[in-house]
N, C-alpha and C positions, 0 to 999 in steps of 0.2 A: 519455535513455531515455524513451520513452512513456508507461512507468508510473510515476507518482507514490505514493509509500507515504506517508501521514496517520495513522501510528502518532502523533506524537509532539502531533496536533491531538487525536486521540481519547483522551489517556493526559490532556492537559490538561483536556478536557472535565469528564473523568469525577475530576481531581484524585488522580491515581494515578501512580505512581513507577513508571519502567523493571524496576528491582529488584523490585517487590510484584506487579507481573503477571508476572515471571520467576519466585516462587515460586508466584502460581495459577496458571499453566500448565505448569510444570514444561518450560522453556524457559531455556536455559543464558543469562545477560545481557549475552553475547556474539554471542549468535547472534539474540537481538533487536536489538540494536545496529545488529548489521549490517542488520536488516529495517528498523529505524528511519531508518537513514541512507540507505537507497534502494538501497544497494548489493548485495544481494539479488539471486543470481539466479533464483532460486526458492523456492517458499514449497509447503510440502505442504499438501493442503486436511484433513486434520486438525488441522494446526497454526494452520491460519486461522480453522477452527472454534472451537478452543480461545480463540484469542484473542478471538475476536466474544463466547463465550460469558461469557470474563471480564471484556470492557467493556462487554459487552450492547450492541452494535451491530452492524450488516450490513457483509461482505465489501465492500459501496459504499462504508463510511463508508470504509475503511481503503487503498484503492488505486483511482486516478483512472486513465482513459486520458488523455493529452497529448499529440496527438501533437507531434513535429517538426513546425513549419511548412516547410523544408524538404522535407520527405520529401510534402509533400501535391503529390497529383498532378491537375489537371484533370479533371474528370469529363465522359462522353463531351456532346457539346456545347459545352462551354465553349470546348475545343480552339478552336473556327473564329471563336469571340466574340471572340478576342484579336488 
């Protein structure tokens, strides 16, 4: 998957447990879980808010683009370079 989730870089940062941001955001610690492990297929940007507010970090800290290298396509030019 493209998106990287760094819940569990920013919960070390800040030296805070899965469990103690599931009761300051009032997020069930399953349903972080699953946000922690990547598995995630959506995240509501309230809930993203909530989270940034109770690590006190930006939406960047907490999900990366990656793509596939696979999936990367030539860009126009390159095409005739090869």
């Amino acid at each position: 998957m493209p998106i990287l989730v760094n819940l569990d870089v920013m919960l070390a940062r800040r030296k805070m447990s899965l469990s103690v941001l599931s009761e300051a955001v009032g997020i069930t610690l399953a349903n972080l879980s699953v946000l922690k492990s990547g598995k995630a297929r959506a995240v509501r940007f309230s809930t993203l808010a909530a989270i940034c507010q109770a690590l006190s970090c930006q939406p960047a800290d907490l999900l990366e683009h990656a793509p596939d290298p696979a999936d990367l396509r030539p860009t126009v030019g390159e095409e005739s370079q090869a």
